[in-house]
N, C-alpha and C positions, 0 to 999 in steps of 0.2 A: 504494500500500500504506500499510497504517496504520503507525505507529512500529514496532508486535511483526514487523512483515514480514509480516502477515498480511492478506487481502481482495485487492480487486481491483485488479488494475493499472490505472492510468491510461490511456488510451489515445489522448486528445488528443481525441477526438470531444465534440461539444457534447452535454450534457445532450435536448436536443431532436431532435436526430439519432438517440441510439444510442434513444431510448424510440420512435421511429415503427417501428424495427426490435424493436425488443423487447417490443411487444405482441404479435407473433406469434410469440417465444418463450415467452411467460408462462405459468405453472401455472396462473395463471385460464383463459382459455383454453381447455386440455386439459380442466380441472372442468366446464367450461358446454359443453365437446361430450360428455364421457362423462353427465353429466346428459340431453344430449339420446336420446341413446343407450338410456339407461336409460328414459326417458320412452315410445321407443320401445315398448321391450320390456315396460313395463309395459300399453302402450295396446295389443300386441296379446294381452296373458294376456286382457286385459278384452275383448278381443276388438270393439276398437275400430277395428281396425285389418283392412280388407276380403279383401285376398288375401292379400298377405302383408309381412312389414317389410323384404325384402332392399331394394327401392326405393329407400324412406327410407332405411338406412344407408348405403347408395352416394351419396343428394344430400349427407347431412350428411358422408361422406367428400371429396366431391368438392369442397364447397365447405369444407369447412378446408382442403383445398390450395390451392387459391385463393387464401383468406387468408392462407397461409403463400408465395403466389410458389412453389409448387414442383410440378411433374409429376406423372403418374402414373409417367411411367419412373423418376426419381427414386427412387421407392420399392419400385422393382422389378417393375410390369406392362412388358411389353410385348411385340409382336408376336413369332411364330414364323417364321422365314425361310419355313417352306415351310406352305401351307396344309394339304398331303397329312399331316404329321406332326403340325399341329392339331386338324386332322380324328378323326385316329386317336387320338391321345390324348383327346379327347371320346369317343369311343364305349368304350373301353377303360374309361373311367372309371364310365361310365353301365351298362355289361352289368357289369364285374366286383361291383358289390357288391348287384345284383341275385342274380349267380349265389351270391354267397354265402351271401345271403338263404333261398334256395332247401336247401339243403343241409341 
């Protein structure tokens, strides 16, 4: 901390150490994937972009976890104990707002 008691605590880590981790906490970072993001969505208004952009934002998701070392459980996917209950809640999802649709 500085004299006012304010900033960060020291924490004994080398300068070199906490920056190989703190690139992948950085706001740059977050900027150059929501930019990609955006690039996305602009390339498929211009309809550059062939079937469709979910693809892309699943590689550009999957690889900032990557870069960040961290899961996709981490983040809150992941499997359903029972397949039957997977199942079902796909189709559940897929007719209901068909049938809404319809009304």
């Amino acid at each position: 901390m500085n004299r006012a008691g304010i900033g960060p605590k020291d924490t004994g880590q080398s300068a070199q150490g906490s920056s190989a981790a703190g690139w992948r906490e950085s706001k740059w970072l977050a900027l150059c994937e929501l930019a990609i993001v955006a690039l996305i969505f602009i390339a498929d208004w211009r309809h550059l972009i062939p079937f469709s952009k979910t693809p892309f934002i699943l590689l550009v998701g999957w690889i900032s976890l990557r870069l960040r070392k961290v899961g996709w459980r981490t983040v809150g996917f992941a499997r359903y104990r029972s397949w039957t209950i997977t199942v079902a809640i796909g189709i559940v999802s897929g007719v209901h707002p068909t049938q809404i649709q319809r009304c």
